[in-house]
N, C-alpha and C positions, 0 to 999 in steps of 0.2 A: 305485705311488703312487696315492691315491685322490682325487677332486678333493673340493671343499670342498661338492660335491652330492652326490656318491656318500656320502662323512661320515655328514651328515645320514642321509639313506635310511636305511641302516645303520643308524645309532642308533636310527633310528625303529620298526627291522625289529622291534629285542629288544622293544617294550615291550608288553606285554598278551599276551592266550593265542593260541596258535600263534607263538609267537616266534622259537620254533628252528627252526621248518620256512620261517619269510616270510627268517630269516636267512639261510638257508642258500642258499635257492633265490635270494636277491641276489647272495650271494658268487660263485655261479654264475654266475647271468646276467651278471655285472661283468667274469667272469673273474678272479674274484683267486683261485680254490684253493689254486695254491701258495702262494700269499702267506699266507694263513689259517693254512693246513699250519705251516707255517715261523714266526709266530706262536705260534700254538697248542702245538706242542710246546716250543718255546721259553719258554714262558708256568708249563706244566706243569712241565720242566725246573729251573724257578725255585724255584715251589712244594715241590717233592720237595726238592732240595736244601736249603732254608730249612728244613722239616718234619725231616728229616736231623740237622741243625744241631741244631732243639732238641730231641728226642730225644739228642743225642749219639751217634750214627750214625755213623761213619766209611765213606770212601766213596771213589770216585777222580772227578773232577773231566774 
């Protein structure tokens, strides 16, 4: 769980260029990897599924 300063940071990380690397290197420094991980595939997981769906895709769950 992230505190309501780490939040911030974070949001802050994405905006303007180099965004991916000031993100990532926060995720790091904060220690939330796993957390990200486990997000992020979850996130993606969503998408495909959803994507899936409207194509009409059968799938296993």
């Amino acid at each position: 769980m992230t505190s309501a300063r780490d939040s911030e940071a974070l949001e802050d990380a994405i905006r303007g260029r180099g965004a991916f690397r000031r993100f990532k290197s926060l995720v790091f420094d904060l220690g939330l990897e796993d957390e990200w991980h486990r997000f992020r595939g979850g996130a993606l997981e969503a998408m495909l599924a959803d994507w899936m769906d409207s194509e009409r895709i059968e799938y296993d769950d």
